[in-house]
C-alpha positions as CSV (number, residue, x, y, z in Angstrom):
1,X,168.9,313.4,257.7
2,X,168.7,316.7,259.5
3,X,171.0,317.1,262.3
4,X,170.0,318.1,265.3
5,X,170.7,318.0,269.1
6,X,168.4,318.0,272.8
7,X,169.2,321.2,274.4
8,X,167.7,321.1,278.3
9,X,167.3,325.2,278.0
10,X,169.8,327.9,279.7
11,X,170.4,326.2,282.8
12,X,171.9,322.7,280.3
13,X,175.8,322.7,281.1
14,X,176.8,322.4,277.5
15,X,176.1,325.6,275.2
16,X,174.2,326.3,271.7
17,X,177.7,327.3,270.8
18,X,179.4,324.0,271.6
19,X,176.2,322.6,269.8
20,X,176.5,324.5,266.8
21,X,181.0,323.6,266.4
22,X,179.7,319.8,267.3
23,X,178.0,320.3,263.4
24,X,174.1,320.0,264.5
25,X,171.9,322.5,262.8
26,X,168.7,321.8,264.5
27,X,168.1,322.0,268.3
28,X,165.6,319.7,270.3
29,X,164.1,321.1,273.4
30,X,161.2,322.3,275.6
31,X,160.5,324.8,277.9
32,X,161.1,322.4,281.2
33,X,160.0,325.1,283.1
34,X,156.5,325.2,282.9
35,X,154.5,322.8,285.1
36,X,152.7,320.1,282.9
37,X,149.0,320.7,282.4
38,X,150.4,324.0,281.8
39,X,149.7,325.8,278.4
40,X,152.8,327.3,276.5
41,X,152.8,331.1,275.6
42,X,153.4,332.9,272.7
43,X,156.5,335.1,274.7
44,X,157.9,332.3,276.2
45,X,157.9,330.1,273.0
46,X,159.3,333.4,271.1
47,X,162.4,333.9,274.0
48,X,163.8,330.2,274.0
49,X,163.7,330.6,269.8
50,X,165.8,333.7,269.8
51,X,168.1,332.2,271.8
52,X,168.5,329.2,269.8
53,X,168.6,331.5,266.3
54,X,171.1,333.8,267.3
55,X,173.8,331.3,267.4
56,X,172.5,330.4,264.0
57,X,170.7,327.2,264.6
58,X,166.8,326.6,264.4
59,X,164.3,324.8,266.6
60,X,163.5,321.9,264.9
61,X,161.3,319.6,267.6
62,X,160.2,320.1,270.4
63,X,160.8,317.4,273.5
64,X,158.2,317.5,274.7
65,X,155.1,318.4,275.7
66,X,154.0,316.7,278.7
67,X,151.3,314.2,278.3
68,X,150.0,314.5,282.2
69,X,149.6,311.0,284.0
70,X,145.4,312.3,284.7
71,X,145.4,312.3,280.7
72,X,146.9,309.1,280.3
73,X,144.7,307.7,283.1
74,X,141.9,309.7,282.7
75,X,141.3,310.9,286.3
76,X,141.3,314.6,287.5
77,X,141.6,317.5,286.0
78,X,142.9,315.4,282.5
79,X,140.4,317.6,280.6
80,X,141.7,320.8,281.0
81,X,145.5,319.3,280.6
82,X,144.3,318.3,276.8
83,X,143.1,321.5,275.9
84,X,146.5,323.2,277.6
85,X,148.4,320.7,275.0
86,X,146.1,322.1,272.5
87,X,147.0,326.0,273.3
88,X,150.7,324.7,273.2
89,X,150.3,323.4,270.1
90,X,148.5,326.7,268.5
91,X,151.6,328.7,270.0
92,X,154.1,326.5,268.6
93,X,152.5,326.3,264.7
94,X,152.3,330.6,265.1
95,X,156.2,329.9,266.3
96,X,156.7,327.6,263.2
97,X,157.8,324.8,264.9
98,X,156.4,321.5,263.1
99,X,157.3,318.8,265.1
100,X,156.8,317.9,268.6
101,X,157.7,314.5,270.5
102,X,156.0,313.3,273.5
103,X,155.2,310.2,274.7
104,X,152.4,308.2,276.7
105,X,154.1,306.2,279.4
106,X,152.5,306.3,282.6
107,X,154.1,307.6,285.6
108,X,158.1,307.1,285.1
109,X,158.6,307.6,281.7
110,X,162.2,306.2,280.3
111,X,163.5,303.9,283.5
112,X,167.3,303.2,284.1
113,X,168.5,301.3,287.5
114,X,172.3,302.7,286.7
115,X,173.5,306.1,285.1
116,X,177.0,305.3,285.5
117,X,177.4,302.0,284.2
118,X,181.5,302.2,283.5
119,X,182.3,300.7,280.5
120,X,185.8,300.2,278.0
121,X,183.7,303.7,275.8
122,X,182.7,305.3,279.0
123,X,180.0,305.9,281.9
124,X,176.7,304.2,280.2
125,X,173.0,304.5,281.2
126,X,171.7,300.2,282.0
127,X,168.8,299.0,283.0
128,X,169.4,295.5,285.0
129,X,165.7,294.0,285.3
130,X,167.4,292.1,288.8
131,X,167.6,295.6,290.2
132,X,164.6,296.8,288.9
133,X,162.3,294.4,290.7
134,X,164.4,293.5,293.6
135,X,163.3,297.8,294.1
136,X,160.2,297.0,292.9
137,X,159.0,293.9,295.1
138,X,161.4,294.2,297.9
139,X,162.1,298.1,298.7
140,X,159.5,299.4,297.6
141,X,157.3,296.7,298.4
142,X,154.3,297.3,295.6
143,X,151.6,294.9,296.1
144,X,151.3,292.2,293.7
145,X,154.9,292.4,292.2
146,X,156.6,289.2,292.7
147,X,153.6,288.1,290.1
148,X,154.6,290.7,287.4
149,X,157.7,289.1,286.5
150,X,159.4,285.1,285.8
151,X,159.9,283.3,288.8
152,X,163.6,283.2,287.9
153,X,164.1,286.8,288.4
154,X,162.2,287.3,291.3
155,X,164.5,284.8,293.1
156,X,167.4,286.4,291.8
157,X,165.6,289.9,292.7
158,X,165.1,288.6,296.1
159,X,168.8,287.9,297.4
160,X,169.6,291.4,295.6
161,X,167.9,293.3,297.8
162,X,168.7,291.0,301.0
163,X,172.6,291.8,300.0
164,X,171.9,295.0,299.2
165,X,173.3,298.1,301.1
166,X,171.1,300.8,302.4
167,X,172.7,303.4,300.0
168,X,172.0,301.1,297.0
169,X,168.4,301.0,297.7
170,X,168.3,304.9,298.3
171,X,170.5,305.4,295.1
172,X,167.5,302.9,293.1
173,X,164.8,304.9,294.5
174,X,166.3,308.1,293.2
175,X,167.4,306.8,289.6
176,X,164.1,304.9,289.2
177,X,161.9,307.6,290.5
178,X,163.7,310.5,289.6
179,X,161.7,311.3,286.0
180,X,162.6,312.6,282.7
181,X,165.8,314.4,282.3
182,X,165.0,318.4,282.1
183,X,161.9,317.6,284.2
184,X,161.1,319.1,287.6
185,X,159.1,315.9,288.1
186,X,160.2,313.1,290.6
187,X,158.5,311.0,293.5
188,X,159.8,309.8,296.7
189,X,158.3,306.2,297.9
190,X,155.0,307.6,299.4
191,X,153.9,309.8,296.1
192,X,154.6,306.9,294.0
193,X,152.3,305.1,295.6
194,X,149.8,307.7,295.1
195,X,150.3,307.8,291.6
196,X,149.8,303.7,291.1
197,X,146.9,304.5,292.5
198,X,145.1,306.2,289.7
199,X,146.5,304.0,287.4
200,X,144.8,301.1,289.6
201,X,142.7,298.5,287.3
202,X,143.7,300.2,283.9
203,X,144.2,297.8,281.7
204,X,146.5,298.1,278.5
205,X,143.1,297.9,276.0
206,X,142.2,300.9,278.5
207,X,145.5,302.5,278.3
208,X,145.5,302.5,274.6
209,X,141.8,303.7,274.0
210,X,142.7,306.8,276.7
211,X,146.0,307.5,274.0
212,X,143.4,307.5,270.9
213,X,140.8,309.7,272.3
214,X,144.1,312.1,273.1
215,X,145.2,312.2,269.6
216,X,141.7,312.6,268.0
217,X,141.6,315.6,270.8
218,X,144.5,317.1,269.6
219,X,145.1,315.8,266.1
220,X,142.6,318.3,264.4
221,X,144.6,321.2,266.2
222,X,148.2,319.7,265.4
223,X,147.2,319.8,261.3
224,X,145.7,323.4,261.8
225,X,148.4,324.2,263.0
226,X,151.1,322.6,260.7
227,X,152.6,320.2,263.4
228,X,153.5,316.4,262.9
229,X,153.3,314.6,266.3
230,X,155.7,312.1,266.8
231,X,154.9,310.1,269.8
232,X,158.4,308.1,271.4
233,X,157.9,304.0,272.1
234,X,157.6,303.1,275.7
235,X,161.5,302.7,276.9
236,X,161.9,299.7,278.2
237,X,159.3,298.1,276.1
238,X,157.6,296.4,278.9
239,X,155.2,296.9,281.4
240,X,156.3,298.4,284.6
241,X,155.2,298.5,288.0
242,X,152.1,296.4,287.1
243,X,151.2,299.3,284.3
244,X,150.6,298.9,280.9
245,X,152.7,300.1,277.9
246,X,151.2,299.9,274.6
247,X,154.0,301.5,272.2
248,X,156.2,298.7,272.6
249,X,155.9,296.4,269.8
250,X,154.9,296.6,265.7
251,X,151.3,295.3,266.5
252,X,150.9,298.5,269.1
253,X,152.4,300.9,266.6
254,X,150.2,299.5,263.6
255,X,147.2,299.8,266.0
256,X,148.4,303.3,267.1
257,X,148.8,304.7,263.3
258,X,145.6,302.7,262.0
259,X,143.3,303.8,264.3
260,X,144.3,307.8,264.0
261,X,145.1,307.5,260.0
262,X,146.9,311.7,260.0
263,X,149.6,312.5,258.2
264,X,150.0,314.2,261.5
265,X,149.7,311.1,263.5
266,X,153.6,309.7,263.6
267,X,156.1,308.8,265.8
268,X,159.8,308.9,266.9
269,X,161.6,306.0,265.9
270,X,163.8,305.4,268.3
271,X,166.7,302.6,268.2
272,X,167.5,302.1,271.3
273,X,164.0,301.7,273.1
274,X,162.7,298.9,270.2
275,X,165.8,297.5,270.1
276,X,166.2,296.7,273.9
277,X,163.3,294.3,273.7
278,X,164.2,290.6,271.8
279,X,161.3,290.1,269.9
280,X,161.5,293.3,268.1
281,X,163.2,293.7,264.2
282,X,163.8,297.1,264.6
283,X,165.1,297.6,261.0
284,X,162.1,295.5,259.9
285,X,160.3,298.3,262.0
286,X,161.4,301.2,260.4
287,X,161.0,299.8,257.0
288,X,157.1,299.1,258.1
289,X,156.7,302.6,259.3
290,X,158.7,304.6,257.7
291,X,156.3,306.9,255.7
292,X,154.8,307.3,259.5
293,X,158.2,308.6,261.1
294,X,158.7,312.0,261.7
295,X,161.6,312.0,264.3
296,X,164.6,309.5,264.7
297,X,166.5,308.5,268.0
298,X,169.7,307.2,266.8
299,X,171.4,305.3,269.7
300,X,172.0,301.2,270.3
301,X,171.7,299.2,273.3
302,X,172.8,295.3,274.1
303,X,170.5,293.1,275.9
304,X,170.7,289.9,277.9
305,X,168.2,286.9,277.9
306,X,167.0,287.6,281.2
307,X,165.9,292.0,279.8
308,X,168.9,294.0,281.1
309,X,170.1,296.0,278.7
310,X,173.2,298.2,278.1
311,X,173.2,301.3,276.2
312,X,176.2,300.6,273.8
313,X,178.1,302.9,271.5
314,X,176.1,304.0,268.3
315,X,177.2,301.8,265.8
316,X,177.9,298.8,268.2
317,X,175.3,296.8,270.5
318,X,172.5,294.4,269.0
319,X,171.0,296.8,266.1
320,X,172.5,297.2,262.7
321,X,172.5,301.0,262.6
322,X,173.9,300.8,259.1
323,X,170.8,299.3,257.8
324,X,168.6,301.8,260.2
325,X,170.2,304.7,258.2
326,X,170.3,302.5,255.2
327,X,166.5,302.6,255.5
328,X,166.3,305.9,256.4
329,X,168.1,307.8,253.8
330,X,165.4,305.5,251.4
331,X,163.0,306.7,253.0
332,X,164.1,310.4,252.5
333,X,164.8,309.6,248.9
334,X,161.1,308.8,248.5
335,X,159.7,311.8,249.8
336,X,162.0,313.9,247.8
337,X,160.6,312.2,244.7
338,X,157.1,312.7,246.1
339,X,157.3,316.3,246.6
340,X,157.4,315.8,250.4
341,X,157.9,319.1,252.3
342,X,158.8,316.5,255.6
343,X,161.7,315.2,253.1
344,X,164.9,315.5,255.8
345,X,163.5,313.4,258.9
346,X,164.8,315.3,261.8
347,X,167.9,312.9,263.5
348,X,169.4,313.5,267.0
349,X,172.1,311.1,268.1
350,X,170.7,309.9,271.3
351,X,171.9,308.9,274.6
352,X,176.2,309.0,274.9
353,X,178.7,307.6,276.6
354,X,180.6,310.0,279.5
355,X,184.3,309.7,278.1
356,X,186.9,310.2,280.7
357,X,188.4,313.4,278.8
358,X,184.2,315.2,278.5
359,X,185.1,318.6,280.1
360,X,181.1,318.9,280.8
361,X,180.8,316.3,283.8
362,X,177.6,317.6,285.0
363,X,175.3,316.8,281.7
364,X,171.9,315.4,282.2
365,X,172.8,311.1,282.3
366,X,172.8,310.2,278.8
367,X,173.4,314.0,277.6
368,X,177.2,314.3,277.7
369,X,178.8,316.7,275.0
370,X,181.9,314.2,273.7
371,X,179.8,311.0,273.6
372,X,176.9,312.9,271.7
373,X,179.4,314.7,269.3
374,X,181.1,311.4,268.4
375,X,177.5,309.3,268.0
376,X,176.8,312.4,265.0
377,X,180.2,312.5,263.5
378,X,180.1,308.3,262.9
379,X,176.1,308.5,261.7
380,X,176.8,311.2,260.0
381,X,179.6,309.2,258.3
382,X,177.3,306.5,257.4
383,X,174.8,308.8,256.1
384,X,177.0,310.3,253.5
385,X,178.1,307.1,252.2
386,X,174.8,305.8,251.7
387,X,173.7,309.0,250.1
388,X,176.7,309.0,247.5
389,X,176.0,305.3,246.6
């Protein structure tokens, strides 16, 4: 596996240099600067690669390119976004970077109800689906949401949010609503709204179709350019706020990668997002897929019956991660004896816990420096015992 790490740009807390001594050789990042819808440029590409090159590492993938909410929904100026991810994509081939992650989840992206979850191995992300709708059907009050969800959670949901404090409900609404990590994106209660609205009556065959005529957009630019796509499974792997997801399961992913048949047409396996939903065999996943993936999210989670999940250490929660590299390093081995020139699937160890002794306290959640740099060193570890033997 290549090694690589997500690097939020120059204002990120922890440094290409402590990047490059934690043993990563490839950098993941984006320029989070520039507005989505927006196209990429040739200088500003070239400035965020010198950067990364001169302390000797190389811009493997990029993460991401926005995928606007009009292009997923198909309503305003969604157009014109499309062929701004096309010019970004041109840039980035001239750049020779060949693999860029993005993802197709409408409106709030990856969702977490707690950032600081404290646990024996740290401060851990956790999405508790009792939080989630008690916000959902009781603070912010969305029409039609007790109906989204089993009628044992909204009862539980509901004497939540009747016990819960005033600075609990604001903290949900900013952790909920607060967007990607990196992103300049974020809604209060009112713009949400808003944004449901275009998504209003879009059902998940709709959803999917609007994803396919996307990549048939941009696919013929992506393999001009020499650029595998990789797009990231919806995280959590359910619907949300009465919207469809539809990269969730094996059925949406087959769909996805039949229906678009490119090389360049691939995704980002990640762990963590498959794995926090029960019905999915996540190593039976990967070995399904795996001539399709071109990017790997290596992080665990451990889920309850009810859908609350836990992002657990890397080689602990509900996933066997040895048999994920297991099938990886296979996988590798296979393009190697193919001729592959995609042989060494770019890996980033995703998602860490904040240890107590992390000198960086103010990482994006998820993004610490000691919980990252131990995740590599024990995958690494399992990867170079599976490649010996």
């Amino acid at each position: 596996m290549l090694e690589t790490w997500r690097w939020f740009g120059p204002r990120d807390p922890i440094s290409l240099r402590q990047i490059a001594e934690a043993g990563a050789t490839g950098i993941v990042t984006a320029l989070h600067h520039v507005p989505p819808g927006t196209a990429w440029t040739d200088a500003e590409i070239a400035e965020r690669k010198a950067l990364i090159e001169a302390e000797g590492l190389r811009w493997e993938v990029v993460e991401s390119i926005p995928t606007t909410n009009a292009v997923k929904s198909r309503t305003g100026g969604w157009s014109a976004d499309i062929e701004a991810w096309k010019q970004s994509l041109r840039a980035l081939g001239r750049a020779g970077v060949r693999t860029v992650c993005y993802n197709f989840m409408p409106i709030v992206d990856w969702t977490r109800t707690d950032l600081a979850y404290p646990m024996r191995s740290g401060l851990a992300l956790r999405f508790d689906i009792v939080d989630f709708v008690a916000f959902d059907a009781f603070v912010l009050r969305r029409a039609g949401a007790t109906g989204d969800y089993s009628a044992d959670v909204v009862k539980a949901a509901s004497k939540r949010a009747m016990d819960m404090s005033e600075a609990r409900k604001a903290e949900l609404e900013r952790v909920v609503l607060a967007g990607l990590p990196g992103s300049t994106l974020g809604y209060d209660r009112s713009a949400f709204h808003g944004s449901l609205a275009d998504f209003s009556g879009l059902s998940a065959d709709d959803l999917r179709a609007n994803l396919i005529d996307f990549l048939r957009a941009v696919l013929p630019v992506a393999e001009e350019a020499g650029i595998r796509l990789a797009i990231h499974p919806d995280d959590p792997p359910i619907p949300l706020f009465g919207m469809p997801r539809v990269v969730s399961t094996a059925q949406d992913i087959g769909a996805l990668l039949s229906a678009v048949p490119s090389a360049s047409n691939g995704l980002t396996f990640c762990v963590g997002s498959l794995g926090s939903r029960a019905d999915n065999d996540v190593v039976a996943m990967l070995r399904e897929f795996a001539a399709r993936v071109n990017f790997l999210h290596l992080r665990n989670v451990s889920k309850d019956e009810a859908g609350s999940f836990v992002e657990a250490e890397h080689l602990g929660g509900d996933t066997d991660m040895v048999a994920v590299v297991e099938g990886v390093v296979t996988e590798e081995r296979r393009r190697r004896d193919a001729g592959r020139d995609d042989a060494a699937i770019p890996m980033r160890p995703d998602h860490g816990h904040l240890l107590s002794a992390d000198p960086t306290r103010n990482a994006n959640p998820g993004y610490s420096y000691i919980g990252r740099l131990k995740g590599l060193a024990e995958l690494r570890g399992v990867a170079r015992a599976l490649e010996r033997n």
